[in-house]
One Martini backbone bead per residue (centre of mass of N, CA, C, O) as a GRO file, in nm:
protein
  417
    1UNK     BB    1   0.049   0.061  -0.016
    2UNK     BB    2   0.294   0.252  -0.018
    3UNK     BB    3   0.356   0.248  -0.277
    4UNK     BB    4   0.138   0.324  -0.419
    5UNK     BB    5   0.129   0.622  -0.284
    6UNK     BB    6   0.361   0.712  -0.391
    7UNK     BB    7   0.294   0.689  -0.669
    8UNK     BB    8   0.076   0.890  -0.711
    9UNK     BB    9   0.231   1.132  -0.620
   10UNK     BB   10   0.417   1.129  -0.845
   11UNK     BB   11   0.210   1.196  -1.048
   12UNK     BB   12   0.100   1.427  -0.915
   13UNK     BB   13   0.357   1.609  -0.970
   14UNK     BB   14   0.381   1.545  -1.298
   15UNK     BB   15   0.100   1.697  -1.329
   16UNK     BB   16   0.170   1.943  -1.241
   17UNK     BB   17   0.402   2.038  -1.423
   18UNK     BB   18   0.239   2.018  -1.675
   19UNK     BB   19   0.008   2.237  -1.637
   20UNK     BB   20   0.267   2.467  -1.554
   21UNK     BB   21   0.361   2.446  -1.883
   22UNK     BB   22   0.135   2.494  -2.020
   23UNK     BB   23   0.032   2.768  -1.892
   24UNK     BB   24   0.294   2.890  -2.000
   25UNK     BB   25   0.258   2.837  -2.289
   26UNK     BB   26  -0.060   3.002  -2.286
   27UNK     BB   27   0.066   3.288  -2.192
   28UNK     BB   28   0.230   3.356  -2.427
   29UNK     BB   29   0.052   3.293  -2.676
   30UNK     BB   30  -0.143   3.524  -2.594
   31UNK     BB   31   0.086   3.742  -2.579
   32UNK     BB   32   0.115   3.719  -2.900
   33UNK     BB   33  -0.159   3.760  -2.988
   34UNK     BB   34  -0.174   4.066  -2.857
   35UNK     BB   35   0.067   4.149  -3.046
   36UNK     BB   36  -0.097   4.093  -3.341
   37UNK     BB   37  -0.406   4.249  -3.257
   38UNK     BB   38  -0.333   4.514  -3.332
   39UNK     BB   39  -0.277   4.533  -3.617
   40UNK     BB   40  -0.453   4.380  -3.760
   41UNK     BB   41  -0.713   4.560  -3.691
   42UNK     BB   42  -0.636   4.803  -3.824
   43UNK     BB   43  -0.624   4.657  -4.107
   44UNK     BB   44  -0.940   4.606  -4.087
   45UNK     BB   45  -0.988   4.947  -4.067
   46UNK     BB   46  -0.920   4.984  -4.346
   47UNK     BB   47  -1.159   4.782  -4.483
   48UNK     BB   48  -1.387   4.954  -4.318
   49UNK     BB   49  -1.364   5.188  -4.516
   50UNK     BB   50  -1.482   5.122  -4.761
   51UNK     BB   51  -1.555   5.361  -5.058
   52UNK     BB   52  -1.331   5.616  -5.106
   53UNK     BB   53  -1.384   5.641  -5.422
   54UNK     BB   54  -1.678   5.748  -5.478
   55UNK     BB   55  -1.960   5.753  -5.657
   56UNK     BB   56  -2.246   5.861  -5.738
   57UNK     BB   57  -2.521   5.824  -5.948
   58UNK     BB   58  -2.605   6.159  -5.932
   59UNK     BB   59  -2.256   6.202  -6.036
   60UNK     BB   60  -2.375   6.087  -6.332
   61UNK     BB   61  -2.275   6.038  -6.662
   62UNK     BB   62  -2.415   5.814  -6.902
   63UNK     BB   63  -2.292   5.639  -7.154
   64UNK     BB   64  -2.469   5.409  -7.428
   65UNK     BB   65  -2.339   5.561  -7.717
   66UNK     BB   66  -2.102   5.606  -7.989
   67UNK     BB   67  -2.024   5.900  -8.210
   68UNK     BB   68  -1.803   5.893  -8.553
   69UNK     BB   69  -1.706   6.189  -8.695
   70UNK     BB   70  -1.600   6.371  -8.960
   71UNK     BB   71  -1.474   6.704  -8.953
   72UNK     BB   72  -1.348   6.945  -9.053
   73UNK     BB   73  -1.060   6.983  -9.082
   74UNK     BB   74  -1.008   6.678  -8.978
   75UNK     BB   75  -1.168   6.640  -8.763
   76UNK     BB   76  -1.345   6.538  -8.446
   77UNK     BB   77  -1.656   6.378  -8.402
   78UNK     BB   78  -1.830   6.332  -8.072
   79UNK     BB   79  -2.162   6.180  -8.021
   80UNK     BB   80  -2.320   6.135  -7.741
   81UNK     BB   81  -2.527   5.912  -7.551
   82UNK     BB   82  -2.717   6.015  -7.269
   83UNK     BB   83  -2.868   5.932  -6.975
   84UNK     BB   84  -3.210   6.021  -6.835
   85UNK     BB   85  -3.280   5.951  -6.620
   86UNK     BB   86  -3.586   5.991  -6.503
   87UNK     BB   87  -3.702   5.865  -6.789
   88UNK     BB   88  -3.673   5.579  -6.803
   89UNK     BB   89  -3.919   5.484  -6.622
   90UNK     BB   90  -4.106   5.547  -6.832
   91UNK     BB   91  -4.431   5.395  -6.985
   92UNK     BB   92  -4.439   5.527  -7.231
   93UNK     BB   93  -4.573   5.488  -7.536
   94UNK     BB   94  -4.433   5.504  -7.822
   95UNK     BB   95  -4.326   5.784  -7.976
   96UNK     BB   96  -4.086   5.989  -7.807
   97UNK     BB   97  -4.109   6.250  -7.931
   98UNK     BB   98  -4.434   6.264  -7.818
   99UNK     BB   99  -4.380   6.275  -7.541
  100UNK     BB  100  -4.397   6.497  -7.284
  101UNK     BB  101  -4.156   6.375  -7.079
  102UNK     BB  102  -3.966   6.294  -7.282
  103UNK     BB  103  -3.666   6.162  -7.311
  104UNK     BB  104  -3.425   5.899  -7.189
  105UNK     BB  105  -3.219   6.115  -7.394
  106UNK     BB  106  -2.883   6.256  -7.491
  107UNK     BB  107  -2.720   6.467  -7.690
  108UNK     BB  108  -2.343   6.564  -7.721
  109UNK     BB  109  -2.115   6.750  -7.893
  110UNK     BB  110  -1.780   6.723  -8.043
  111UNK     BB  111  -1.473   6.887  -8.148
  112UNK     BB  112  -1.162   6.773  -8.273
  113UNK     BB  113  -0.829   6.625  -8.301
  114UNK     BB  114  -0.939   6.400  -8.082
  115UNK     BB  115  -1.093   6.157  -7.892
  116UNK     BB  116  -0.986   6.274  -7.632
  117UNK     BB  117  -1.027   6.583  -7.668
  118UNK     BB  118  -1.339   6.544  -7.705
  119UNK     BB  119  -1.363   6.446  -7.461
  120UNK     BB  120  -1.271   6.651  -7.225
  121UNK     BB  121  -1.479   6.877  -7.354
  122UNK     BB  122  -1.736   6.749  -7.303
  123UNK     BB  123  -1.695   6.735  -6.991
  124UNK     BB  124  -1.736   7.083  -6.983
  125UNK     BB  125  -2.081   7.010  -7.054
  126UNK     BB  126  -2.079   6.844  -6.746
  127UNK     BB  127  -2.203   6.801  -6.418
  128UNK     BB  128  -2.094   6.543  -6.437
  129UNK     BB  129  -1.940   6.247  -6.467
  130UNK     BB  130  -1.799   6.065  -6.713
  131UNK     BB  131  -1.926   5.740  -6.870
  132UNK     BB  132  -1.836   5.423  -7.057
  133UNK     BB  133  -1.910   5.138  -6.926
  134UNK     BB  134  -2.222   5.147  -7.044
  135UNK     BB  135  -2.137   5.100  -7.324
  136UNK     BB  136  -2.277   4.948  -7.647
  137UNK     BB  137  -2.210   5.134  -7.854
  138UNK     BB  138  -2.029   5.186  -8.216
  139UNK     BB  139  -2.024   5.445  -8.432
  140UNK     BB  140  -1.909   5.465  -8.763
  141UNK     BB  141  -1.900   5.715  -9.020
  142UNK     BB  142  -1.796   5.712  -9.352
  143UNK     BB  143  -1.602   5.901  -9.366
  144UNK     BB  144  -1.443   5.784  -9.151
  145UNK     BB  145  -1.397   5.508  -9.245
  146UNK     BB  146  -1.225   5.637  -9.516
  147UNK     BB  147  -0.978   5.787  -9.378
  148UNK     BB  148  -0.943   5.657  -9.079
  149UNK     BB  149  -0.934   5.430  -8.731
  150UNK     BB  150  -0.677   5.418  -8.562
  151UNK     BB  151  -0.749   5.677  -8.347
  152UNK     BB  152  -0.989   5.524  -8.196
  153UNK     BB  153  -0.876   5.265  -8.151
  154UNK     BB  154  -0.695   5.364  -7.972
  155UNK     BB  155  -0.858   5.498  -7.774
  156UNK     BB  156  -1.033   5.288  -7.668
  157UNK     BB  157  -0.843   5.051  -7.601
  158UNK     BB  158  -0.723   5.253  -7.347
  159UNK     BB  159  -0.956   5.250  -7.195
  160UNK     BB  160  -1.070   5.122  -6.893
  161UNK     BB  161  -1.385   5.161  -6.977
  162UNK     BB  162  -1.405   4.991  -7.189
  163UNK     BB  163  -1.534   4.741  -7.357
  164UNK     BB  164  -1.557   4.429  -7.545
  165UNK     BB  165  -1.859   4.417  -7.595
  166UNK     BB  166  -1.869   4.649  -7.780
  167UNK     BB  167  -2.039   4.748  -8.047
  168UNK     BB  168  -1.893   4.770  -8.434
  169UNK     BB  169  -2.011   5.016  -8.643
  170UNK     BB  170  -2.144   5.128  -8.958
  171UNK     BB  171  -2.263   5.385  -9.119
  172UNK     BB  172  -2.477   5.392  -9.431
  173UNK     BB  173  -2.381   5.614  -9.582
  174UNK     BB  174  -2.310   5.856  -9.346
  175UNK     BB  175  -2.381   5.966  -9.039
  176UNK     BB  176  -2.348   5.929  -8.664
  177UNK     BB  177  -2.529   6.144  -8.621
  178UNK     BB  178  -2.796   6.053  -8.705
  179UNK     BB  179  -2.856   5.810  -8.546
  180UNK     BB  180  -2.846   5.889  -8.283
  181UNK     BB  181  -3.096   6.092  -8.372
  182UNK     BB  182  -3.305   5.833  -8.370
  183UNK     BB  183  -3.553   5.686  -8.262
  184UNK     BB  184  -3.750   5.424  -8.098
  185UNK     BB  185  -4.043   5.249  -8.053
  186UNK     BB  186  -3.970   5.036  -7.812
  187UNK     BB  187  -3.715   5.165  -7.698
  188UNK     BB  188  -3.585   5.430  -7.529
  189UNK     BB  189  -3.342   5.348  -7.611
  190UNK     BB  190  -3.151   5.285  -7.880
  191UNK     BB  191  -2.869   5.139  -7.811
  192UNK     BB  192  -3.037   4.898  -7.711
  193UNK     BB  193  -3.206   4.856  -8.014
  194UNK     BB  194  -2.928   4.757  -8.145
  195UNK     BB  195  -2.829   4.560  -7.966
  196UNK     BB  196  -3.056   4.356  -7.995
  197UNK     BB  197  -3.007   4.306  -8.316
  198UNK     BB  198  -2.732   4.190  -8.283
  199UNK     BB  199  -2.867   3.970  -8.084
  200UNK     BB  200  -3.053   3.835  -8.327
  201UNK     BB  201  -2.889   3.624  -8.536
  202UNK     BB  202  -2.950   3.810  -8.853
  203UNK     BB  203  -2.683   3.903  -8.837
  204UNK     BB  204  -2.404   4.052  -8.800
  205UNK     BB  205  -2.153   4.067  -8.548
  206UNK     BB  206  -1.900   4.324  -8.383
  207UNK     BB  207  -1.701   4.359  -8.175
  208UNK     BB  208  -1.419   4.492  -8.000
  209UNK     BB  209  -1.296   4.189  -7.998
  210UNK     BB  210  -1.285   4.135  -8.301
  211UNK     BB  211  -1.186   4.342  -8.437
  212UNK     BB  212  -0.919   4.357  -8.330
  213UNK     BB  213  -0.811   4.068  -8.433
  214UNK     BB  214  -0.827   4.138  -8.687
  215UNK     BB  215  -0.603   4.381  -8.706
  216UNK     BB  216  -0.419   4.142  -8.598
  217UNK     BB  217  -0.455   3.951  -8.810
  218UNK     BB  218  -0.308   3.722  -9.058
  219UNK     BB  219  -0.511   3.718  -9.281
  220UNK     BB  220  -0.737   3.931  -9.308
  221UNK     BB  221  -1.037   4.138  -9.270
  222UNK     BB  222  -1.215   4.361  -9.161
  223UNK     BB  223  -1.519   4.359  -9.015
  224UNK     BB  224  -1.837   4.524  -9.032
  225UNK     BB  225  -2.145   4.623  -8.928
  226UNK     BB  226  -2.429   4.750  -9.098
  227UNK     BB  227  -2.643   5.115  -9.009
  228UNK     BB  228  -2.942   5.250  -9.016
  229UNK     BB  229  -3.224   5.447  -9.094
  230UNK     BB  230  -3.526   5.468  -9.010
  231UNK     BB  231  -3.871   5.565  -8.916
  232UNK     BB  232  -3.861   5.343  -8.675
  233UNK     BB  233  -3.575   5.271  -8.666
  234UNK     BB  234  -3.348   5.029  -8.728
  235UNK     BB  235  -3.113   4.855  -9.004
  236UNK     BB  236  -2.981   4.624  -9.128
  237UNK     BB  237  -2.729   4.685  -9.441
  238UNK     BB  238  -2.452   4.516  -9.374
  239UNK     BB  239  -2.117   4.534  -9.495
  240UNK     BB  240  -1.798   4.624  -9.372
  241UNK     BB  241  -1.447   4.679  -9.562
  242UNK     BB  242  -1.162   4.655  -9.470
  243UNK     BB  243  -0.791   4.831  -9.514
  244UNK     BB  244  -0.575   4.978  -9.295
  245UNK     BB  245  -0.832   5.149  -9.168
  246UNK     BB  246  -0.984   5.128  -9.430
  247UNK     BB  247  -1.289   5.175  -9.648
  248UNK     BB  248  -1.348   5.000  -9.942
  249UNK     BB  249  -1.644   4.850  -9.854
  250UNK     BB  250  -1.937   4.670  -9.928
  251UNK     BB  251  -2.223   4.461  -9.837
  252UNK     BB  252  -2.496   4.304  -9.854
  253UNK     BB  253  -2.781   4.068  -9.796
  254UNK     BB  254  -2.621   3.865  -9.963
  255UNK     BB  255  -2.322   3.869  -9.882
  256UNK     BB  256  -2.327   3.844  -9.587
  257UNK     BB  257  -2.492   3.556  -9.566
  258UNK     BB  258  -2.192   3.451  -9.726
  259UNK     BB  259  -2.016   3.507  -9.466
  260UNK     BB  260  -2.139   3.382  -9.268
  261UNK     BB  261  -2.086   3.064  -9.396
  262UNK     BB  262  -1.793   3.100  -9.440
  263UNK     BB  263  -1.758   3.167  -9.076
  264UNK     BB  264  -1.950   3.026  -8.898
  265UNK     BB  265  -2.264   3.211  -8.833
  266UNK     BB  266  -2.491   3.100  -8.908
  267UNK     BB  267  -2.797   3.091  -8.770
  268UNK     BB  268  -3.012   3.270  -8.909
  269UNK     BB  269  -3.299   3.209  -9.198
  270UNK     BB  270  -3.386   3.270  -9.512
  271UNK     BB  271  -3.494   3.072  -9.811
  272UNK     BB  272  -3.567   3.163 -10.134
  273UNK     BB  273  -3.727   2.961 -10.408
  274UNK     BB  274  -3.813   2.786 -10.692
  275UNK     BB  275  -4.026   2.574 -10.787
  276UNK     BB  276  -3.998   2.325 -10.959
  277UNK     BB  277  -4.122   2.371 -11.279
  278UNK     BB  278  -4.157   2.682 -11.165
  279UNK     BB  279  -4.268   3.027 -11.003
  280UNK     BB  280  -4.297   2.938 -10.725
  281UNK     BB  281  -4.285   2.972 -10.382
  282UNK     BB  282  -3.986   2.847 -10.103
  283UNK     BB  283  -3.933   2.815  -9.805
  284UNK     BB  284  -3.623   2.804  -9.584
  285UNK     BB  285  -3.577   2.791  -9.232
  286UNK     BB  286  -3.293   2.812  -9.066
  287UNK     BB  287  -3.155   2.644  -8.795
  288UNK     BB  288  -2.876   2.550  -8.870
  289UNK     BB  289  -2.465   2.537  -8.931
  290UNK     BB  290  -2.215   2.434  -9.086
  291UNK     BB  291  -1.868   2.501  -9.143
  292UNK     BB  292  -1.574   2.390  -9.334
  293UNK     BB  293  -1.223   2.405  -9.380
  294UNK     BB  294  -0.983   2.296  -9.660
  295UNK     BB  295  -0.675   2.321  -9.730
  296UNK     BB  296  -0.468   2.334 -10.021
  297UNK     BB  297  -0.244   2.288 -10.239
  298UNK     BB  298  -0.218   2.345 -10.599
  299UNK     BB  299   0.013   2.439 -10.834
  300UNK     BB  300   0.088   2.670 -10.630
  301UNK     BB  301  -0.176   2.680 -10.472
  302UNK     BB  302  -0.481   2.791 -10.324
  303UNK     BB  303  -0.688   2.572 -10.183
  304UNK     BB  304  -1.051   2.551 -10.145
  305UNK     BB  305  -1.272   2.358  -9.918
  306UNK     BB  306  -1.615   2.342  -9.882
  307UNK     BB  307  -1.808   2.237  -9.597
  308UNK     BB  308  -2.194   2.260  -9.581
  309UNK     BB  309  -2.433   2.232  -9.341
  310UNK     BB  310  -2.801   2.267  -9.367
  311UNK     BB  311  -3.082   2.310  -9.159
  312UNK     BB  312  -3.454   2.302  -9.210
  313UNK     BB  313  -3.751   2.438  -9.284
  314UNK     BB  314  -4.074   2.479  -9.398
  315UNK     BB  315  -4.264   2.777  -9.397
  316UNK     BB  316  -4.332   2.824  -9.724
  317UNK     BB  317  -4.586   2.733  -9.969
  318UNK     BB  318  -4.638   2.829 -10.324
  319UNK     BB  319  -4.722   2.583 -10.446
  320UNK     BB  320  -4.816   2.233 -10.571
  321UNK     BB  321  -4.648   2.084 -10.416
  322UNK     BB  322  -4.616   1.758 -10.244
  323UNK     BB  323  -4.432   1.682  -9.970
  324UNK     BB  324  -4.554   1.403  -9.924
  325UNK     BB  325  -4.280   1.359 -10.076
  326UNK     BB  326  -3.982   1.288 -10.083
  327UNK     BB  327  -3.860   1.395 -10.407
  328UNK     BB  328  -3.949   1.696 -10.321
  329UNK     BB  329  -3.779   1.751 -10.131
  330UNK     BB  330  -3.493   1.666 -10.285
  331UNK     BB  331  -3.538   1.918 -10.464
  332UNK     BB  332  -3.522   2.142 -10.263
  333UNK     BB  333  -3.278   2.080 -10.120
  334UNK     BB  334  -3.090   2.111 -10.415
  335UNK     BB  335  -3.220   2.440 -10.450
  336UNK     BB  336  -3.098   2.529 -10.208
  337UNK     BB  337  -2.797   2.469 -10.251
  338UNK     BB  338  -2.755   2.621 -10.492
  339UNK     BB  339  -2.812   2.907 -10.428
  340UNK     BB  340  -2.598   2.888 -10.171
  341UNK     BB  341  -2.360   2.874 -10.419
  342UNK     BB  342  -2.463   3.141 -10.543
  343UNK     BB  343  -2.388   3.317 -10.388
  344UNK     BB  344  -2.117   3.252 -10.243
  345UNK     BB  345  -1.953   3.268 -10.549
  346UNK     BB  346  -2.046   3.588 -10.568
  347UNK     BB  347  -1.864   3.669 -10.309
  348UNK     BB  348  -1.605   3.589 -10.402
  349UNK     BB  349  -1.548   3.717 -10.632
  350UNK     BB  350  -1.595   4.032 -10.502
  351UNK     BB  351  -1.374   4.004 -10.301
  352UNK     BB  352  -1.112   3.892 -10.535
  353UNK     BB  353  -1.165   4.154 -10.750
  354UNK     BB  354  -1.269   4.427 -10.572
  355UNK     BB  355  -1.166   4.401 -10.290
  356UNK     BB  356  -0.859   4.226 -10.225
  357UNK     BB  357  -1.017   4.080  -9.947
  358UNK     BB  358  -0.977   3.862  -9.664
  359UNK     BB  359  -1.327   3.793  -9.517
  360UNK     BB  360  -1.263   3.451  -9.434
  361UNK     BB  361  -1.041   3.368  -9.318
  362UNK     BB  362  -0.817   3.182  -9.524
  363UNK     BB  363  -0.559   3.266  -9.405
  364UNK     BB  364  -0.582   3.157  -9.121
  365UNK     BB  365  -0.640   2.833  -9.194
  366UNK     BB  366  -0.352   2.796  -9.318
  367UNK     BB  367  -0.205   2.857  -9.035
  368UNK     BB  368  -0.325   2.578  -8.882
  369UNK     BB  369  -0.282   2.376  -9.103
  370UNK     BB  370  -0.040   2.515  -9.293
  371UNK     BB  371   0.239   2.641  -9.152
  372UNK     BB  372   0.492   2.582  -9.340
  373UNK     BB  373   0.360   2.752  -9.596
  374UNK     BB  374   0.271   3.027  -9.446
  375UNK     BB  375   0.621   3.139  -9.466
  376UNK     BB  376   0.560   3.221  -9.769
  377UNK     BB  377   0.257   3.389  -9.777
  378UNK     BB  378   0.200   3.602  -9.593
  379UNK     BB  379   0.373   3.815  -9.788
  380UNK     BB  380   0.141   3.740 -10.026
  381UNK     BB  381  -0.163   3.729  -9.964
  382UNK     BB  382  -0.274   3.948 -10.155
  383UNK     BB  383  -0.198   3.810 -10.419
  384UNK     BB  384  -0.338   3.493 -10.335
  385UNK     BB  385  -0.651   3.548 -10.295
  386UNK     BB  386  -0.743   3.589 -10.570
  387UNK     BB  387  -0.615   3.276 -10.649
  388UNK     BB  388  -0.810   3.112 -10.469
  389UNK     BB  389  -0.976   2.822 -10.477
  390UNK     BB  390  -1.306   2.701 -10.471
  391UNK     BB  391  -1.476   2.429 -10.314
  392UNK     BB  392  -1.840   2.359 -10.286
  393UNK     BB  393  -2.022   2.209 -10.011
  394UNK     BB  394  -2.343   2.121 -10.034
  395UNK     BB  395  -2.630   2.018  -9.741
  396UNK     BB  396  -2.933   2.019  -9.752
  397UNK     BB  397  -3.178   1.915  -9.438
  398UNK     BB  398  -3.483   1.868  -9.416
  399UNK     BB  399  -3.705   1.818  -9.106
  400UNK     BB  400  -3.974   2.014  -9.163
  401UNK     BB  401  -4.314   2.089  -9.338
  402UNK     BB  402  -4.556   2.072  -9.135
  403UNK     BB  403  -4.925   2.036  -9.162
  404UNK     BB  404  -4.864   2.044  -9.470
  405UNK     BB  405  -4.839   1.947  -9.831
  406UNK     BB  406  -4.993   2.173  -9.917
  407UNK     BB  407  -5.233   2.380 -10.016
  408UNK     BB  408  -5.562   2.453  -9.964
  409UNK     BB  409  -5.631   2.624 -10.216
  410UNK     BB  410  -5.586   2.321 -10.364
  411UNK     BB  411  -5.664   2.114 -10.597
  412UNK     BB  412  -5.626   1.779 -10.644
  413UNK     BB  413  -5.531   1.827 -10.964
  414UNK     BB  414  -5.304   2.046 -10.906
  415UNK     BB  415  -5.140   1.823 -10.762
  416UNK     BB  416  -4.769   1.749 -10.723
  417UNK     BB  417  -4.662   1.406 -10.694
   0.00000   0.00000   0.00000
């Protein structure tokens, strides 16, 4: 029992000590931390003091859409749409124009030797802060685009406030001052009414960083979607084509859908052919397409091959054709490939000898596929590229015909089985 006794004491005497010794690292620790906890608080105290350097938004001249015109003795013209928030919340129907509460943007212009000149000057004709931030649109007039955008767009890329997605058009044949000031019937922004467009993947689209790469990218030529003013607010009608940051020319809505059909970008789109064996029309509307480009030497020339498939719906017939026949469908695939191998063949010809530029990135497809190729055509793609041959491969198909097999309005005797 002896034994016993003193063993528990030494237990416990080597238990106080370890107590002890903890306490003491305990304490230390504590020590530590408290010296720690000073620098630490304040650190907190800087991160909680807010936005110091913040703008209110009543202290805010919000720009939404932005235009650049050539303006006499070469000075350059710039034309801002300003958002004027208390209207914008109004739910007034109608044109714009005729609200008694007036419109819920303003437009200001100025101008000077250069796009940043002409923002500074903006500045001192508005009480608020001016902010690009929110910028969607910028159009640039044919006369400036025909004189050259190098010094716009070196302006633009260098603001940390543009956007890379603000969409970047020209003004088809005008000046970018008639367009910001033209109201849309819809949307209360013009802006807005752009963008949407844009975004409605029935026309090109080319923003700011597609711009930007193709005038970067060698074997290219930039392109940018053209927009007009109608009675009722605006619409796409067609692309502008640079080379050297100077506009050369113009394609239509016949060239443009050729133009994206071989860039595959073709979303959506209607084809409009002429029944087989009459004069009456029949509507094909694009559902999806996909198009793969296929480069080779031939001759010491560059070959390309295109191949095009699309799918797409009946969606009017003013024929005879009775649909519910596989046979007039084949017909219909087949008159609808022909069309769009004639479109995009006279595109192809018009660029390689009218405009002698390279809008379909044939030359990007060049440099990926054939690198070894490329290191001796780079420096001379612009004589090489209207010698390039191109061999269309064109596939359309039919995947619905809607619910009826032919017109209501034909008798039995009519259909053409």
């Amino acid at each position: 029992m002896g034994d016993s006794a003193n063993d528990f004491m030494h237990e416990e005497i080597i238990l106080h000590k370890s107590w002890g010794t903890l306490s003491t690292m305990s304490l230390e620790r504590n020590s530590r931390m408290r010296s720690l906890s000073l620098p630490l608080f304040i650190l907190i105290l800087v991160y909680l003091t807010g936005c110091w350097n913040r703008v209110e938004i009543n202290d805010l001249a919000i720009e939404s859409m932005l235009g650049v015109d050539l303006a006499d003795r070469r000075q350059i013209r710039i034309i801002a749409q300003i958002v004027n928030p208390p209207l914008l919340t109004d739910s007034s129907p109608g044109d714009p124009r005729d609200r008694e509460t007036g419109q819920a943007y303003f437009v200001l212009t100025q101008e000077g030797s250069n796009p940043s000149e002409c923002s500074s000057k903006l500045q001192e004709k508005l009480s608020r802060q001016f902010i690009v931030a929110h910028r969607r649109v910028v159009i640039i007039g044919d006369k400036l685009a025909r004189s050259g955008i190098q010094n716009v767009l070196d302006h633009l890329s260098r603001d940390p406030g543009t956007r890379l997605d603000t969409f970047i058009l020209v003004a088809d044949h005008m000046e970018a001052s008639r367009l910001l000031s033209t109201p849309d019937y819809l949307e209360k922004m013009p802006s807005e009414a752009v963008r949407e467009i844009e975004h409605s993947n029935t026309g090109l689209a080319i923003d700011m960083k597609d711009f930007l790469l193709m005038c970067a990218t060698e074997g290219t030529a930039p392109v940018a979607a053209t927009i007009r003013a109608t009675r009722k607010g605006f619409e796409l009608s067609g692309t502008a084509v640079f080379r050297d940051y100077k506009l050369i020319g113009y394609l239509n809505d016949e060239q443009t859908r050729a133009l994206m059909w071989l860039r595959d970008e073709m979303k959506k789109g209607v084809v409009t052919i002429d029944s087989p064996g009459t004069n009456k029309k029949i509507s094909v509307n694009i559902l999806r397409s996909k198009t793969k480009l296929k480069p080779s030497i031939q001759n010491g020339h560059v070959h390309m091959d295109v191949y095009i498939l699309t799918e797409g719906n009946i969606s009017e017939n003013n024929s005879n054709l009775n649909l519910f026949n596989p046979k007039n469908i084949e017909k219909i695939e087949q008159q609808t490939a022909d069309q769009i191998r004639a479109c995009i063949g006279q595109t192809i010809g018009f660029a390689q000898k009218q405009l002698q530029a390279d809008i379909f990135k044939f030359g990007q497809i060049v440099y990926k596929k054939l690198p070894n190729e490329w290191e001796t055509l780079r420096y001379r793609w612009g004589e090489e590229f209207p010698k390039t041959e191109v061999t269309l491969h064109i596939k359309v198909n039919i995947r619905q015909i809607g619910m009826l097999g032919q017109g209501l309005e034909l008798k039995e005797e009519e259909i053409q089985k």
